[in-house]
VOTOR-439062 format. One record per residue (C-alpha): y negated, x, z. Coordinates in steps of 0.5 Angstrom, whole numbers, plus 500, padded with zeros to 3 digits. Last residue first. Layout:
# residues N
YXZ ...
# end
This chain:
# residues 879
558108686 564105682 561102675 565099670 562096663 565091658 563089652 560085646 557085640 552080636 551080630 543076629 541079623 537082628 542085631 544084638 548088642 551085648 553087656 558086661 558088668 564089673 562092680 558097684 551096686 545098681 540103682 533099683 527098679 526091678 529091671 535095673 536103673 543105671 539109666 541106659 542111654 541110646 544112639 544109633 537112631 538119634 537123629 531119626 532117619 535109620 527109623 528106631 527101635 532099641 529095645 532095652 533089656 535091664 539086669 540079666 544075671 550072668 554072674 558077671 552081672 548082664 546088661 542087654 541092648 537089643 537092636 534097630 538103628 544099629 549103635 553107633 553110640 551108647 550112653 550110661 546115664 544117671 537121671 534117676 539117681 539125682 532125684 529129678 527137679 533139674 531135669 532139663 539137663 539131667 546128664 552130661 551137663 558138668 554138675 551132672 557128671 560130678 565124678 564122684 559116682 563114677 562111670 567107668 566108662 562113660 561112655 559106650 562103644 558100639 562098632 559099625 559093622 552092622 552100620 553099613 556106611 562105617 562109623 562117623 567118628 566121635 559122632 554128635 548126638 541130636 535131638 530134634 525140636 518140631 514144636 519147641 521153636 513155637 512158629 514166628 509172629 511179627 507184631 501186628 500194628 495195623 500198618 506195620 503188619 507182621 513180617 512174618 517167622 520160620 522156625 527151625 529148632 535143635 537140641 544137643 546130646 553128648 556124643 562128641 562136643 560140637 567144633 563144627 554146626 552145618 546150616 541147610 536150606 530146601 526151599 528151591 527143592 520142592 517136597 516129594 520127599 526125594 525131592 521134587 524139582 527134578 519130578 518136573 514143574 511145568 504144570 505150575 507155571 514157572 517163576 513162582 516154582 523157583 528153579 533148583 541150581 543151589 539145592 541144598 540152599 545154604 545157611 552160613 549168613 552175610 555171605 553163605 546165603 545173601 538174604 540177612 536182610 536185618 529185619 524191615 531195612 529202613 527207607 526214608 520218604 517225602 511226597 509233599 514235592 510231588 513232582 518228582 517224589 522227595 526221598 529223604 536224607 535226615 530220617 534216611 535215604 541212601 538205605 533205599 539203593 537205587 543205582 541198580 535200576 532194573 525196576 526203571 528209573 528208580 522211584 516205584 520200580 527200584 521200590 518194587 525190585 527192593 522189595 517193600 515191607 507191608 504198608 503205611 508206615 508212619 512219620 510224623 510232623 507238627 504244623 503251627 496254626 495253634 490248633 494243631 496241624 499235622 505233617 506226615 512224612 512216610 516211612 516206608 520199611 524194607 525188604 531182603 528176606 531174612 535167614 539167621 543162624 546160632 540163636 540160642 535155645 535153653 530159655 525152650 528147654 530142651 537141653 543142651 541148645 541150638 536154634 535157627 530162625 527163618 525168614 520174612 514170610 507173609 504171602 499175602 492175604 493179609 488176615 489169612 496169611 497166604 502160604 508160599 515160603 512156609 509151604 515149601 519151606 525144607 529144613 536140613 541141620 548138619 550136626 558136629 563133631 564128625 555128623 549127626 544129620 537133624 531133619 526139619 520140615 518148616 513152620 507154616 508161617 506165623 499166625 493170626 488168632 485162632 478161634 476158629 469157627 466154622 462159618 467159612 470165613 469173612 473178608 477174603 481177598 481175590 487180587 486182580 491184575 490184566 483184567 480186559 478192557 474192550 477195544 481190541 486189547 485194552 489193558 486192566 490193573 487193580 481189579 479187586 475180586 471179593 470174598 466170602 469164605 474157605 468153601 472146600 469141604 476140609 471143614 476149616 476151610 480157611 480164607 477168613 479166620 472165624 473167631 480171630 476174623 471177627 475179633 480183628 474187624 471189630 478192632 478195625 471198626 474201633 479204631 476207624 469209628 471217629 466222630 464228627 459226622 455223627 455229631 453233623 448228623 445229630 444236629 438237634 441235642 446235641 452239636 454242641 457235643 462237638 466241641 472237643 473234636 476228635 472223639 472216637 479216639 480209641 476203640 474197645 471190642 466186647 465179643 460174643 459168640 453164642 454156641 448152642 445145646 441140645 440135652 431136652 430140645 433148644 428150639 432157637 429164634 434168635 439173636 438180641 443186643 440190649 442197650 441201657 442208658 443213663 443220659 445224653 444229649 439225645 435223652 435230654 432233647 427226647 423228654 418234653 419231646 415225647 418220642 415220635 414213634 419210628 417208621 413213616 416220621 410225621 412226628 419227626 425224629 429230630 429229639 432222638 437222633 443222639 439215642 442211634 436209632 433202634 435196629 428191632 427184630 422184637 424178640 428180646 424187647 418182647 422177653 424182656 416185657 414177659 420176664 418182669 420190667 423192660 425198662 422203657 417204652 412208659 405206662 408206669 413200667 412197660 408199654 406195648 404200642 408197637 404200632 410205629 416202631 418204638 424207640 424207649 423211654 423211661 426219662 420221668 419227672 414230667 411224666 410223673 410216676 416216675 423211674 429213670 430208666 432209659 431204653 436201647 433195643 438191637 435185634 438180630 435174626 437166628 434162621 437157625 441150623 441143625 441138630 447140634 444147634 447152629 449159629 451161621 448167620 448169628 456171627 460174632 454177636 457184637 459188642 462195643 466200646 467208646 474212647 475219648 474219656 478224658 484222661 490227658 484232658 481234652 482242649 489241645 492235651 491238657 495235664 493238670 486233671 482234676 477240671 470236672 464239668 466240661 471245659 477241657 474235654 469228657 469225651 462229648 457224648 460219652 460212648 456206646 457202640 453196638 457192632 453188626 460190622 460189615 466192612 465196606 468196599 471201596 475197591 482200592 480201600 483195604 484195611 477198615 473200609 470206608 465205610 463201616 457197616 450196621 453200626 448200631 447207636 449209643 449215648 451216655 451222658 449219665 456221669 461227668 469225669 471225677 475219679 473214674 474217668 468216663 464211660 459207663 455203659 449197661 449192657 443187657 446180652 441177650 439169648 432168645 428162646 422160640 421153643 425150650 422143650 421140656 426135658 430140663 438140661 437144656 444147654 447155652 454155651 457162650 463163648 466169649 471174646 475180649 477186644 482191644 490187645 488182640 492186633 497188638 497182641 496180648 491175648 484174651 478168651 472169655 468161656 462161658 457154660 451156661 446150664 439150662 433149666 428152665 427156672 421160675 424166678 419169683 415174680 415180676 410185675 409188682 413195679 419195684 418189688 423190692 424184699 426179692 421173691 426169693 429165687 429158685 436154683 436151676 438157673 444153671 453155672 459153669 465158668 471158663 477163663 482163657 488168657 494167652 488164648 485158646 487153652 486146650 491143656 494150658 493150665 494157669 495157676 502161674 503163666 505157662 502161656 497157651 493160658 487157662 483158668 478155671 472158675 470156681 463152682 465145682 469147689 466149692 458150690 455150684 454156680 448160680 444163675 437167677 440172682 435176684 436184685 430185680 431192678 439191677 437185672 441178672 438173667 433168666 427169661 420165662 415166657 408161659 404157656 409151655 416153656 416160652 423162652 428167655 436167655 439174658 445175660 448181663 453186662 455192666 457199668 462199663 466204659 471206664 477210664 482210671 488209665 490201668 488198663 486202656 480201657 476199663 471195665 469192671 466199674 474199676 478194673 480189678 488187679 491182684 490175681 483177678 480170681 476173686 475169693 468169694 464174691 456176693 452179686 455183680 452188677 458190674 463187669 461180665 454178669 451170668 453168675 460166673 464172673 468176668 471182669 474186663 481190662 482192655 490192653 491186652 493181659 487184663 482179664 479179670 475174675 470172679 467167684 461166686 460159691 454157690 452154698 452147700 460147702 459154706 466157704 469158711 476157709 476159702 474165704 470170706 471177705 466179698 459175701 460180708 461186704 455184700 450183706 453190709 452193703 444191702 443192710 446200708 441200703 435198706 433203710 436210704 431206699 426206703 426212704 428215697 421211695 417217693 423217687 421211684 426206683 431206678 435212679 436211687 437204686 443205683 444211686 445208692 448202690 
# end
């Protein structure tokens, strides 16, 4: 904090800096030890939290401020990790990118301009949480994961905060520049929610949902949401300081994915970095471990933000024409010119000036909000000293300052979207993201390049990494190729040719690809996902189950990131509970593809040449490699698996061209060979093969779903009539090249229960004849100990888990349990489809009508029919 306040003070006031530190430290250090226990019930209580499951970890609080520049602590949610500076990328590496983010919302309420948000100068919170306990931060998880509560969870780590800027500040003891008054509130409530996954293609980025209400009854005209970032990107024990440089990156060419057609990804990213990453002969040498001229922590990687998609934000209301601004200042502050580096980029005519008559900090609520509102896409800092005094945009920059500031320095970047009229009780979501990249510096000497050639620097660095993390949170948000509305538009997309014929003189299209690159402008907030899961039917049959699933949509649906078809195959699933640790795999469908491993040498700065191998694409069929390297698609002689990390494939002709081939999974496709799945239908014609308009009510089902798709797995030798559990799921074959994991749908989501028959029954079920079991039932005859009762239900009180089974059962009757007195002691109406698995099945507690466990003795019980059969029996029980 001392150097803190040291940078953005004037230095003339190191004294009073130096008096009140140490009661500034002691004021915080009180707030971060208190607990619960002592939590002043009529106080905000402010909390915070980290994300840390990806590879990025992030602090997150609930006072309006994401990392740093955070104020008092109370308990802390981290859960016994804290990043350091509040930000650090790759987790647990000691390599940070931020000091801290802070929101800003600005608006003119009446004839005045008010903006809340946290500032370093200002040293007021202006957002605040409720007191304990409203006011701590709630988390959840689509995982299980302890403390967490899954109920409308989006992400494996969500963290959700509320806080208003109802509360009025104390005009703060520093008033560094006499612009900025006590805080005056607009009354508006925040609502943040932070969502992180641990997948490889989520593991770089964190998403936020702002929600930004008007709980006031004025009306909040033209207001601004802004988010003030300050980085910090350096090794934490020792990597240099206040070298930060930072630009807007409009677009990425060339593109991230797909470059047949050149087209470019639009990012709208602000970036922040080091200048040069920290190499081997910068200012720090304490870590042992070179790597070529950087150290194994120097800090290569940079960060960025994003406002997700301004274009589409809308208010309860209605739309808005919401425009971007992207503003960067420095802020050493000085009454002396010479000794002052307080500048910002200025259009030419904007001549408004802030503290001490300088472009840069934007001190008090009028100057930030201007810097909010300006509509201004600054330059990268790095071209600073090169903007020329006859320059038609930009201002020229003081050059006594701008080669300081082009090579790096203490520096704040502000990305900004409005306008919006926020009415009384309206309110509007911005989504943000902070994306993290690796490897942006390549070359250890680039930072030569600064402060005077700026575009030989830009050309030397590396976007790649972090552009296609962008591109991910871009596409998690608002999934591209889905109509999420159901109105029919499913996005923004483009038409590649990749094949064309010449027919009478003139190219005509013979192939083209339609990808889809941004979404209908609903959000998603869905990640990539497997294929649609399978509809499954569970048949009990003679000692066994016949398990029938039908893939017509999981087979031929698009992954909307791919956009392909990305089914590899399905899993197979038994269990004795429903538990989801309790499912085994018992069968296993795979499509027959394969993985390209292509040779990669690199050189290294020795003149020696090093080798890699990489997978550049999606899985091959074997019908696409037999046409790529065979002598013709039909050429059975080509088998991949000859070819091997120690017997390649070398490409005629091209003699660099050297691959292997591994199978994908196990292409386990030959069914009933190398698996016991079958096709229902083994003569069904496969509907990719035939138009569309050809297909038949023969190639339908019963269910109106194709029978080409319809598999079946039969499971012998099961106990009779106990209870089994079974799941189908199918799975993808990920993405090698981006390194997406595959992803396979949740085995609990559609699971069946099944009883296996002692004997089938007759086909007319009325005159099948119900039995029961056990019979007698014996308190001490460890029924639980042997998994006939309770599985899964560990927990439960052992009286309340007992069951008497009843089978072949008609899927609709009346169960009733009578003392030999004839009292009646439990009804139980059975009601199910004849399709249901468990349709002739059903269990009887031991419990009676009011509650209680039944005594020992002789009872008797009837099944009624609703064609009014009705069957009797006896049953024993000896407690």
């Amino acid at each position: 904090m001392r150097r803190l306040l040291g940078r953005i003070l004037p230095r003339s006031n190191c004294i009073f800096v130096c008096l009140i530190v140490p009661v500034l430290a002691l004021m915080l250090q009180e707030n971060t030890l208190a607990q619960p226990s002592a939590i002043n019930q009529n106080a905000p209580y402010y909390d915070y939290a980290a994300h840390y499951v990806g590879k990025i970890a992030l602090g997150v609080s609930n006072q309006g401020t994401i990392g740093g520049y955070r104020g008092p602590i109370d308990t802390g949610a981290y859960y016994g990790y804290y990043p350091p500076a509040g930000c650090e990328y790759p987790k647990r590496s000691s390599l940070t990118l931020l000091n801290g983010i802070e929101l800003w919302v600005g608006a003119v309420t009446g004839a005045d301009t008010n903006v809340s948000g946290w500032t370093a100068w200002n040293l007021e919170d202006e957002f605040s949480p409720d007191a304990f306990p409203h006011g701590a931060m709630l988390h959840r998880s689509i995982n299980r994961s302890p403390g967490a509560k899954p109920d409308d969870a989006i992400s494996e780590d969500d963290w959700i905060a509320e806080y208003t800027d109802t509360l009025k500040g104390v005009k703060p003891w520093i008033d560094f520049y006499t612009a900025k008054f006590p805080h005056r509130p607009m009354n508006i409530k925040v609502t943040e929610e932070s969502f992180a996954w641990s997948y490889q293609y989520a593991e770089d980025f964190v998403l936020f949902r702002f929600t930004i209400r008007n709980i006031g009854h004025r009306l909040l005209k033209q207001m601004y949401v802004g988010f003030n970032m300050s980085p910090r990107v350096q090794y934490i024990h020792g990597g240099s300081t206040d070298d930060e440089v930072c630009g807007f990156l409009r677009e990425y060419l060339p593109p991230s994915f797909d470059s047949r057609c050149l087209l470019s990804d639009t990012l709208d990213l602000a970036w922040m970095s080091d200048n040069d990453g920290d190499p081997l002969n910068g200012q720090w040498q304490t870590v042992p471990v070179p790597r070529g001229d950087y150290y194994e922590r120097s800090n290569r990687n940079l960060v960025g933000a994003t406002i997700l998609s301004s274009k589409y934000l809308q208010t309860e209301f209605g739309s808005s024409d919401a425009h971007l601004s992207f503003n960067w200042y420095t802020f050493w502050g000085s009454s002396d010119p010479i000794d002052s580096i307080d500048f910002g980029p200025r259009l030419i005519g904007e001549n408004r000036k802030f503290a001490n008559g300088h472009f840069g900090l934007p001190d008090g609520d009028r100057n930030m909000y201007y810097l909010m509102q300006n509509g201004e896409i600054d330059y990268p800092s790095v071209y600073t000293a090169t903007v020329s005094q006859y320059d038609l945009v930009w201002q020229y920059p003081d050059q006594r300052i701008a080669p300081l500031i082009a090579d790096g320095q203490w520096l704040s970047c502000l990305l900004s979207v409005g306008p919006f009229d926020l009415y009384p009780g309206e309110e509007i979501d911005i989504p943000y993201a902070i994306v993290a990249g690796e490897n942006f510096h390549v070359y250890p000497n680039n930072g030569d390049n600064l402060p005077y050639n700026p575009q030989q620097w830009m050309q030397n660095v590396d976007f790649s990494d972090l552009a296609k993390n962008a591109l991910w949170a871009q596409w998690v948000y608002d999934n591209p190729g889905v109509d999420t509305d159901g109105d029919g538009y499913r996005g923004e997309y483009h038409i590649c040719v990749t094949d064309s014929v010449l027919i009478g003189g003139n190219w005509t299209v013979a192939k083209a690809d339609t990808t889809y690159y941004r979404g209908d402008g609903i959000p998603d907030w869905k990640g990539a996902q497997a294929p649609p899961a399978p509809k499954v039917w569970v048949e009990p049959l003679l000692n066994g189950v016949r398990i029938r699933w039908n893939g017509s949509r999981s087979e031929a649906e698009k992954d909307p990131f791919l956009q392909a078809v990305d089914f590899e195959g399905y899993h197979v699933y038994l269990g004795r509970d429903n538990r989801e640790a309790s499912l085994q795999l018992i069968g296993q469908y795979d499509r027959q593809n394969y993985d390209k491993h292509v040779f990669i040498p690199i050189p290294n700065d020795s003149g020696l040449w090093t080798t890699s191998w990489e997978v550049q694409n999606i899985p091959f069929t074997l019908e696409e490699l037999r046409c790529l390297y065979g002598f013709s698609c039909y050429d059975s002689s080509f088998d991949p698996e000859t070819f091997t990390i120690t017997n390649t494939y070398r490409f005629p002709n091209f003699p660099d061209s050297i691959f292997y081939f591994t199978k994908h999974d196990f292409n386990s496709h030959r069914l009933g060979i190398d698996t016991d799945i079958h096709k229902v239908y083994p003569d069904a014609r496969d509907p990719s093969q035939v138009h569309p308009d050809s297909l038949t009510p023969d190639d339908y089902t019963a269910d109106s779903l194709l029978k080409f798709y319809e598999y079946e797995l039969v499971i012998p030798n099961l106990l009779p009539s106990v209870s089994y559990y079974a799941s189908v799921t199918a799975y993808d074959f990920g993405s090698p090249p981006s390194g997406l994991q595959a992803l396979e749908t949740s085995k609990m989501a559609d699971i069946k229960t099944v009883y296996p028959y002692i004997n089938p029954g007759d086909e007319d079920e009325s005159n099948r004849k119900v039995y029961i079991y056990p019979n007698p039932y014996r308190i001490d005859a460890g029924y639980r100990a042997d998994g006939l009762e309770s599985r899964g239900r560990d927990e439960d009180f052992v009286d309340r888990v007992r069951q008497i089974h009843f089978n072949n059962l008609p899927h609709k009757c009346t169960i009733r349990i009578f003392t030999l007195d004839g009292d009646l002691i439990r009804e139980i109406d059975h009601d199910k489809s004849p399709d249901d698995p468990t349709a002739h099945h059903d269990t009887f507690s031991l419990i009676n009508r009011n509650g209680m466990l039944i005594v020992t003795g002789l009872y008797y019980w009837t099944v009624e029919s609703p064609d009014s059969k009705v069957q009797m029996g006896k049953l024993v029980v000896i407690m």
